[in-house]
RODO-2510 file (C-alpha; in nm, 4 decimals, decimal comma):
residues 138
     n   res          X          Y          Z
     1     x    -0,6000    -0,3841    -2,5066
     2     x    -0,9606    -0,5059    -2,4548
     3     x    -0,9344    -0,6915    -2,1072
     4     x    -0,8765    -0,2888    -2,0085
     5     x    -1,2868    -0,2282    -2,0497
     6     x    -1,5549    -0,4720    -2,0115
     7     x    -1,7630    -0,5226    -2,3322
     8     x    -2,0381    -0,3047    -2,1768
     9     x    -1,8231    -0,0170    -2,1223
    10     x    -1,6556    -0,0969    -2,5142
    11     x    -2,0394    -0,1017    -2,6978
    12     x    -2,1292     0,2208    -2,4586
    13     x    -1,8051     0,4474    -2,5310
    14     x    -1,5979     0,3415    -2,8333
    15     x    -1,2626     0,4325    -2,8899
    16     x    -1,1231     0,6156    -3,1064
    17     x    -0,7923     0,4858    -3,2943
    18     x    -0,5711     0,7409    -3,1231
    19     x    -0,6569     0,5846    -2,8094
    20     x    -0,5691     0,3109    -2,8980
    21     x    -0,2344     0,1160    -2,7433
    22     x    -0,0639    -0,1795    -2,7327
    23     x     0,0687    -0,1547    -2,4225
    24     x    -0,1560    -0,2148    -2,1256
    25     x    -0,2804     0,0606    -1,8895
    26     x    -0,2987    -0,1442    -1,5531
    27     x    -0,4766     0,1373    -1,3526
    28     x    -0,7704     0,1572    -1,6238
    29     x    -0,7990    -0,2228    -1,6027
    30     x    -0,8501    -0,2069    -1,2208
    31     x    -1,0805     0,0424    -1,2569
    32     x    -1,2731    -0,1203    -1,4999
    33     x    -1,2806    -0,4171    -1,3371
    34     x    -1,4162    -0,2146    -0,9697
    35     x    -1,6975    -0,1101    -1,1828
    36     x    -1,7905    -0,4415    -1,2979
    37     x    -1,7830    -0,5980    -0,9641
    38     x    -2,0040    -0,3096    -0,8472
    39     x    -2,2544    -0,4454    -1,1056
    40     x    -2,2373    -0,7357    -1,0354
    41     x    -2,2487    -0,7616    -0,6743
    42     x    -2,5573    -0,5030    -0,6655
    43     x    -2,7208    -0,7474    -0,8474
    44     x    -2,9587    -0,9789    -0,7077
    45     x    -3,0208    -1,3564    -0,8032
    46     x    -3,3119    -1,3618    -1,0822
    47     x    -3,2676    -1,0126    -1,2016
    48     x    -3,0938    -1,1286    -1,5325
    49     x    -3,3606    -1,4531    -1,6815
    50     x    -3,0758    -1,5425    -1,9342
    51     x    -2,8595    -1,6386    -1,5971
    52     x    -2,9909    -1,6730    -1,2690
    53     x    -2,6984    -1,6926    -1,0625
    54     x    -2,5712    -1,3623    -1,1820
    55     x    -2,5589    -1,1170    -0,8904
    56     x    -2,5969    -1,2321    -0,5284
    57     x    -2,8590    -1,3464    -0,2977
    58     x    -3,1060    -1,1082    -0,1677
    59     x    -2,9922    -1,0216     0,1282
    60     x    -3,3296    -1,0816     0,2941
    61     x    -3,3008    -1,4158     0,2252
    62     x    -2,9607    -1,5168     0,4032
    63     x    -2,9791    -1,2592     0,7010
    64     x    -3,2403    -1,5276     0,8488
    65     x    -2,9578    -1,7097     0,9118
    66     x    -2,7372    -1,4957     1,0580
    67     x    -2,4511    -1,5151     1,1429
    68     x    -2,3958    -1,8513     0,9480
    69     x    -2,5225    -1,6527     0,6633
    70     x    -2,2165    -1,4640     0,6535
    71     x    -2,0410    -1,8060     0,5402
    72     x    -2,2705    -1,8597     0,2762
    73     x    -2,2333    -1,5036     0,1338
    74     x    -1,8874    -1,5400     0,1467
    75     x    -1,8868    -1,8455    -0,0823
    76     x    -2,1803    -1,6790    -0,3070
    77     x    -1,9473    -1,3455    -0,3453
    78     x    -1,6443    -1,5727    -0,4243
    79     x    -1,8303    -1,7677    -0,7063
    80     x    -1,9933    -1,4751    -0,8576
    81     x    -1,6700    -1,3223    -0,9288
    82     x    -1,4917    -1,6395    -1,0391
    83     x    -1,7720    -1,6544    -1,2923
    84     x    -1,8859    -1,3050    -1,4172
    85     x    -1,5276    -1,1335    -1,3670
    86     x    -1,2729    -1,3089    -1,6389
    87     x    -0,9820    -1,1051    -1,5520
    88     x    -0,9416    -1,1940    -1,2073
    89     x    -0,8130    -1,5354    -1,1071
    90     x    -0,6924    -1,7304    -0,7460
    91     x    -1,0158    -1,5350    -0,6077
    92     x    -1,0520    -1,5361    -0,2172
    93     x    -1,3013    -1,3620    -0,0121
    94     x    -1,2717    -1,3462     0,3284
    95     x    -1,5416    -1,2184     0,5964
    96     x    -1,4296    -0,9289     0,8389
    97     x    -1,5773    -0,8711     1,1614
    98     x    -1,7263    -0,5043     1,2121
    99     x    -1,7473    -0,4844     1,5926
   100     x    -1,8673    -0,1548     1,5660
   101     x    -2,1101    -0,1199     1,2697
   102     x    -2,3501    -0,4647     1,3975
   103     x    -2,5383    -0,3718     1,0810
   104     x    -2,2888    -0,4236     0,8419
   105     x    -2,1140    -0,7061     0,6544
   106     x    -1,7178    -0,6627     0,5239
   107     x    -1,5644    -0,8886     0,3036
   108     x    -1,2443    -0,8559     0,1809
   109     x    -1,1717    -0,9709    -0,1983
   110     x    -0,8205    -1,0881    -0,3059
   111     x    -0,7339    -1,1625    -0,6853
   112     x    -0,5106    -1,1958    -0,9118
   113     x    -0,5342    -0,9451    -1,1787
   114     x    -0,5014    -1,1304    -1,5281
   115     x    -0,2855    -0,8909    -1,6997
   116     x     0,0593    -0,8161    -1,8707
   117     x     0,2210    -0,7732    -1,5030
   118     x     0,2786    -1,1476    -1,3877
   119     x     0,2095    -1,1861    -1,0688
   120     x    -0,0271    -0,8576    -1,0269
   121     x    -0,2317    -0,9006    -0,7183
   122     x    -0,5686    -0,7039    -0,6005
   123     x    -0,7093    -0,6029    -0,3200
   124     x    -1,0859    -0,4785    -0,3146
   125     x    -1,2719    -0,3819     0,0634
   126     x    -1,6447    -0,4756     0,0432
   127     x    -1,9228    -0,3289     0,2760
   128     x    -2,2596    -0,4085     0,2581
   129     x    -2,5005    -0,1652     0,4719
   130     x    -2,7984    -0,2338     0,6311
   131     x    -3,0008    -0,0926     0,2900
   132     x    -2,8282    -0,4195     0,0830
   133     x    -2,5431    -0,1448    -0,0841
   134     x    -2,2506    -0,3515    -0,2006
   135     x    -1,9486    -0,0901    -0,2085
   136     x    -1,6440    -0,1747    -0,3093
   137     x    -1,3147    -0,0101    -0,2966
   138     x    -0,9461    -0,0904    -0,3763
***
């Protein structure tokens, strides 16, 4: 199905018609959809002119304000993926506290996967280190 690949990954590696189902392969959707959230979120506002908002604020910017800045990247992660990741839905992000890494931010992102499965929930782990990394894991 196409929600299993972004249209990035479609234009960059086209199928052929033997790969082709019409059944949906859950585990390459997640994995698709990890790789587009790494994009995204290691992205910066302003890098894309046609939109803006795409990415997230440089970090520079909001550790000023620390630690109310973690708040506000919270809610900038959450819209970012509501808006530049169609096949999740019910997105939440929530900060966690890393008493022992003071130098890095973890968010935890919880979806649900917009798929054949009804009811399919995600889970993704979020770290950003003291460089500005995003990584993401499920």
């Amino acid at each position: 199905m196409p929600r299993e690949r972004s249209l990035l990954e479609r234009l960059r590696q086209p199928e052929g018609e033997r790969d082709r189902s019409i059944h949906e392969n859950t585990g390459r959707l997640v994995e698709s959809v990890l790789a587009n959230l790494r994009r995204i979120l290691n992205s910066r506002h302003g890098i894309a002119p046609i939109a803006t908002d795409y990415g997230i604020p440089d970090l520079s910017d909001v550790i000023h304000n620390f630690p109310e800045a973690t708040g506000r990247l919270r809610l900038a992660i959450k819209a970012t993926v509501e808006k530049y990741e169609p096949r999740l839905r019910r997105v939440t992000v929530r900060s966690v506290e890393t008493p022992n890494e003071p130098l890095v931010l973890r968010f935890e992102i919880t979806a649900e996967l917009v798929s054949e499965e009804r009811g399919s929930s995600i889970w993704f782990e979020t770290r950003i280190d003291p460089s500005g990394e995003v990584r993401l894991r499920t």
